[in-house]
C-alpha positions in Angstrom: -24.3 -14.9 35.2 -23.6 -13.4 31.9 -26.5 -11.8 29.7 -26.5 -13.4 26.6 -26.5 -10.7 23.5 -28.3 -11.2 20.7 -27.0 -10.9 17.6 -28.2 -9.5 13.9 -26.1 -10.3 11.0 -26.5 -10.5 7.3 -24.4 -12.0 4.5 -23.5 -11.7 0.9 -23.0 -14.5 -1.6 -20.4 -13.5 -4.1 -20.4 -15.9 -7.3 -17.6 -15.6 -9.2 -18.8 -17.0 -12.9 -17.0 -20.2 -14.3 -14.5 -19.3 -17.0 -12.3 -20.4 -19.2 -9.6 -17.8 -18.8 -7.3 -19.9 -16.8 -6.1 -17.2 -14.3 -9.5 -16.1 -13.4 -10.1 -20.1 -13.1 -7.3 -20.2 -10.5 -8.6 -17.1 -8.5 -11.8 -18.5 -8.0 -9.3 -21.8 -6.6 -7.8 -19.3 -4.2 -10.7 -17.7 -2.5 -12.1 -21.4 -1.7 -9.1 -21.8 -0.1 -9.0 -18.6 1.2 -12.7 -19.3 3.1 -11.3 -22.6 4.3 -8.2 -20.7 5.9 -10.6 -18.6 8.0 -12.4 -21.2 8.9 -9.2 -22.8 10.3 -8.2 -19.0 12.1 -4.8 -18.9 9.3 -5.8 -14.9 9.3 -2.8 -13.9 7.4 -2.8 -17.1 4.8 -6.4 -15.9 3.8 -5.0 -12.8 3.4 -2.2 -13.3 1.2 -4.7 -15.9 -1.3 -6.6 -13.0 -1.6 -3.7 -10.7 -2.9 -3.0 -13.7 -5.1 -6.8 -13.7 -6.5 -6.3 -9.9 -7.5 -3.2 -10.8 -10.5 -6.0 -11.7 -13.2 -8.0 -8.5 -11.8 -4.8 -6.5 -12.1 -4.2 -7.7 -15.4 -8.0 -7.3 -17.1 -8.5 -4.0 -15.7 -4.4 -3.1 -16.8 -4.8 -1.7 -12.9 -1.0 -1.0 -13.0 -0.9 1.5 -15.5 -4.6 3.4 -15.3 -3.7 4.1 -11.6 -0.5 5.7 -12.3 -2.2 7.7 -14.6 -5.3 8.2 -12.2 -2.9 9.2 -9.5 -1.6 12.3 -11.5 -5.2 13.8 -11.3 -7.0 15.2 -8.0 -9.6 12.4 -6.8 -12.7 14.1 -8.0 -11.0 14.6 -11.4 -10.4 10.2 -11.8 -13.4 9.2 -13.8 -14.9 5.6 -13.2 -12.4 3.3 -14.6 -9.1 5.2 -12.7 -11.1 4.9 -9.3 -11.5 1.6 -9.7 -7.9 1.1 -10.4 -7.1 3.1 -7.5 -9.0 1.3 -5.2 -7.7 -2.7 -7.0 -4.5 -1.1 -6.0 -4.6 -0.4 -3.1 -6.4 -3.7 -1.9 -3.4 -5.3 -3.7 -1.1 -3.2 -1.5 -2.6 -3.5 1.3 -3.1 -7.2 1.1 0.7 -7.8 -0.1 1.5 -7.3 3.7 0.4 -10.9 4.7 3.0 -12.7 2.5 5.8 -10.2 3.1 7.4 -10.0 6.2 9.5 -6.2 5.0 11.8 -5.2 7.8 10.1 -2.1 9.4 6.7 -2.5 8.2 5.2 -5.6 6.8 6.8 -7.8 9.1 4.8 -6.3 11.9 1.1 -6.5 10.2 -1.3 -8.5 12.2 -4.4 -10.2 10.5 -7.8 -10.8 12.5 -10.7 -12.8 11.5 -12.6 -9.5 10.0 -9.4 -8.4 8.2 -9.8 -11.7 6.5 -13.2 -12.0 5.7 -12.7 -8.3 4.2 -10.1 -9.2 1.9 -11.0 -12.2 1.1 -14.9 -10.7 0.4 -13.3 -7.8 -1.6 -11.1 -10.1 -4.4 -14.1 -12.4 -4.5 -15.8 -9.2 -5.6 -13.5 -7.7 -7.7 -12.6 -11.2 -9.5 -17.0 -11.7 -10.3 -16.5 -8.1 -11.8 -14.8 -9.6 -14.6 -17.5 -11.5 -15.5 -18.7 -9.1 -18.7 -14.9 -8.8 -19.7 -12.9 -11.4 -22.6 
């Protein structure tokens, strides 16, 4: 007989704002469809709608060019914008592994549940960010 564990959990409800910026529009598409991938265990799928979700993000926050320039100073020198381009970054690096399959790295990533839930949780985030922004 098996003692049954009980569990605590808590949640967060991430509401990404309705927009008329057309990109941001289609983000918000993709992490529904992200949440229904989890909920039908496609990990990796999830994974790479989430990398998807984080082009509009990319583009708002011009991620691409603040972090090259953030990564040219010591962390505790980046001031608030750079780390938040630093850390855009490297979700979108680290979430380009699910629709890659790069010989020698990429093609070896594995994807749970959590992994999912994380990324996808994270763009939803960083997308509802952009709420104050044209």
């Amino acid at each position: 007989m098996r003692a049954s564990a009980s569990c605590a959990g808590a949640f967060v409800d991430v509401v990404i704002p309705i927009t008329t910026v057309e990109a941001r529009v289609t983000g918000a598409r993709r992490i529904r469809e992200a949440k229904t991938a989890i909920r039908d265990g496609r990990y990796e799928h999830a994974v790479g709608l989430a990398r998807a979700t984080l082009d509009p993000v990319r583009e708002a926050c011009d991620t691409h060019n603040v972090n090259r320039e953030a990564l040219k100073k010591k962390p505790a020198e980046r001031d608030q914008e750079e780390r938040w381009a630093v850390f855009i970054q490297s979700a979108f690096n680290l979430f380009s592994g699910a629709p890659s399959d790069d010989a020698g790295t990429t093609e070896d990533f594995t994807w749970a549940r959590a992994d999912a839930i994380e990324a996808v949780t994270a763009a939803a985030g960083l997308l509802a960010r952009l709420e104050d922004l044209p």
